[in-house]
Each structure stands twice: as C-alpha cells, then as structure tokens.
N, C-alpha and C positions, 0 to 999 in steps of 0.2 A: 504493500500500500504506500509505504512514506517512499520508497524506491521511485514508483511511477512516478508520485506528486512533485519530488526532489528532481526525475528527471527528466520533468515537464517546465519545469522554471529554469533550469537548466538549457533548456532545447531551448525557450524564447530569448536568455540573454544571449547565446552564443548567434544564435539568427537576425537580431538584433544588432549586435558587433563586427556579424563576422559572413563573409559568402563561403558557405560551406557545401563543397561538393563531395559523394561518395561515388567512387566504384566497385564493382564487385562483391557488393553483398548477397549475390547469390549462390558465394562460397564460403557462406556461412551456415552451417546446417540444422535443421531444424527439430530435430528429435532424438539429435545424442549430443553425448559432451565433448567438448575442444578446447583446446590452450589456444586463446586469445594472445598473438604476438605483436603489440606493436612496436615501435621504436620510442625512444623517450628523451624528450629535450626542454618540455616545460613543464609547469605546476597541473598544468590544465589538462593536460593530454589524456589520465584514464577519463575525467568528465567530457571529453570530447566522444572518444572513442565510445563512452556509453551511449550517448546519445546519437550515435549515428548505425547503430547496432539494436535491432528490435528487439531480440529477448536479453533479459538481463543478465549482465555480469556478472559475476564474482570476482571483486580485485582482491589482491595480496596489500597491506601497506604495512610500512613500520610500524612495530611494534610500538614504538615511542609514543604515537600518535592518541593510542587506548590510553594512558596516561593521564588523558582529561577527561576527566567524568563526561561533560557534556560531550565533547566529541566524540566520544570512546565510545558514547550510547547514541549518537547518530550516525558513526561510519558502521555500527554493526546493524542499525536497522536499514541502511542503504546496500545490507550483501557482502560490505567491507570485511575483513578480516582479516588479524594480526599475524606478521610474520617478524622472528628476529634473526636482524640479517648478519651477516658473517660467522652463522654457526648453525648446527644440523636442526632445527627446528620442528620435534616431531610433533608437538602438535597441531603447527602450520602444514604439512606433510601430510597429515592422516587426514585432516580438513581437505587438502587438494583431490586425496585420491576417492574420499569419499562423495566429493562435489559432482569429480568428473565420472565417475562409476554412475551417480543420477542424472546423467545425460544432463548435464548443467555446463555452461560455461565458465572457464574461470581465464582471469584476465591477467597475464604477467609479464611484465616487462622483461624481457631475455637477458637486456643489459645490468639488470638490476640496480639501476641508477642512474640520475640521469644523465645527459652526454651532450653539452654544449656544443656550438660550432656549426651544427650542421653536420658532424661525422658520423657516422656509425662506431659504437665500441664492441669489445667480443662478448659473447653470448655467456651468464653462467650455465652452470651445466642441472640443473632444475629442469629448465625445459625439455630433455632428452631425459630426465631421470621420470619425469609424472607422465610424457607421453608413453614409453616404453613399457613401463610399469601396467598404464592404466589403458593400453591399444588406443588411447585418444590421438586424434591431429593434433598438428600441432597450424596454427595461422598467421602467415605473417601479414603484417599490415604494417603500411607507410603513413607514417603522419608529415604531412608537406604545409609550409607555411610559416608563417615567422610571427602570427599571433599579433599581429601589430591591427588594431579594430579599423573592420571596414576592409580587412582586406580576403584571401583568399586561402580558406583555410580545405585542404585535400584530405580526406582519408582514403586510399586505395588497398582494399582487401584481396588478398592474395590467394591463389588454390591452395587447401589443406595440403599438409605434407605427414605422410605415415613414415615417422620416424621408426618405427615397428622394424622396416626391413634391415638397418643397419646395426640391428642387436647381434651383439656376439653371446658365444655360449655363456664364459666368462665377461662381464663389465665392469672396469675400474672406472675410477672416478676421471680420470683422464680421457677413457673414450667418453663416459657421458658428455666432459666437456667439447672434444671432439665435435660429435654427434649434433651437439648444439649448435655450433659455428654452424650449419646449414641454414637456420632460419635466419642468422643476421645475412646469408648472402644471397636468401631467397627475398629478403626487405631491401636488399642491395641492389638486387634484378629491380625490382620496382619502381628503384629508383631512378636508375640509368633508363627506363621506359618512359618515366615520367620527363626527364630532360631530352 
C-alpha cells in the first residue's frame, strides 16, 4: 500500500523534473523472480528505476540507514531492506534468496556503491552468488543522464542473463566474482548502443 502511494509521488516529481524515457521493459518478466541490475551514480537512481518498473522492487540498502527509527520504519514498508556491507550478511542473504525463490524482484546494485564520473566500476560478486544459487536472471539496466531537472533522464532494460550456465562444479568466491563482471559488460553493451 505505502509502496504504491510512495511511488506514485515519486512518479509525479521525477515527471515533473525530468523527461524520462524507458526501453525494454519487456525484459522484464512477469511471474518469476530477477536480480534487478542497474548501474549506480546518484542518490536517486533505485527511486528512479522503481518507478519506471511496474511491479515492485525489493532494494538492498545500508544497513546504517535502519538506524533511524522513522526511516528505518518507512524504507521497510516501501520493500527496502537492510544489508551490511563489507561483510557476509546472512541475514540480508536469506532475505534475497527467499525474495527471489517468491518470484519477487529484488533490486541490487552490482557495483555496490556508487561510481561517479560516468564510469562503470566492477561488479561485486553477490550478483553471481543469488542468481546461481536461486536459477534467477540476472538484468542489467542502464541508467543515462546527469539528473540535472528538465532534462533527459534514460532507463534502458536489458535481456535477462542466466548466469546459471557459467556454474562450475566447485565455486570460489573469485569465480563468483568473475561471473559477475558479465552484467557490468552486458550494462557496458548498453551503453556503447546508447552513444
């Protein structure tokens, strides 16, 4: 309920601000679960990418964030959910796989922070560990635009990738992150299409 409300006010400021076009949401699927990939370079980027995505998300954010009572009891009724980052977090971990096993969306940054410039940075290895894990895609998405209001802000959604095929028998943590590096070079391909 507060999710829709939240990202219906949402949807009016950003259209308001901003000429927002999307492509390819029609590789987004509709009746199972997916790792939402997109790239990360502003504050605004998961509220973008919510709103231009009909069913809802589930983001990852820092842990820090829950912290504040009022926030902490509005990013959990908007889907949010705590992750703490630079350590094995199982019960951000159990949450993802449980998410994505109910054919649920959940939405994570590959980069796991975000990445000024305009560059792409490398991918943690999360994304290869929950798709793997859970036979979910994984998606990558382009977020294009410099957020500057009024102007033109891109999401471009990209074909699922079934990271599934590149499982070894044995997986260290090195191939996951391996594995991973594909969805920043399949957000990379996007990119280079978009220029």
């Amino acid at each position: 309920m507060l999710y829709n409300i939240a990202k219906g006010i949402v949807w009016v400021f950003f259209h308001i601000f901003y000429r927002i076009k999307i492509k390819g949401h029609e590789n987004i699927p509709n009746n199972s679960g997916a790792l939402i990939c997109p790239n990360h370079f502003h504050l605004f980027d998961p509220l973008l990418v919510a709103i231009c995505i009909k069913q809802p998300i589930r983001f990852m954010a820092k842990y820090e964030l829950f912290q504040h009572r009022v926030l902490g009891f509005i990013l959990k009724k908007i889907y949010v959910y705590p992750v703490k980052r630079g350590e094995a977090d199982l019960s951000a971990i159990k949450n993802t796989f449980r998410i994505l096993k109910d054919k649920q969306l959940v939405g994570i940054f590959p980069e796991g922070t975000r990445i000024k410039g305009g560059e792409l940075g490398k991918a943690n290895a999360g994304v290869a560990v929950f798709s793997i894990k859970t036979g979910s895609p994984a998606i990558p998405i382009l977020i294009s635009g410099n957020y500057i209001p009024f102007t033109k802000m891109t999401i471009t959604i990209g074909k699922p990738v079934d990271l599934v095929q590149y499982k070894k028998e044995k997986m260290s943590n090195d191939d996951y992150l391996e594995i991973s590096q594909i969805i920043m070079q399949k957000i990379n391909e996007l990119k280079k299409e978009a220029n």
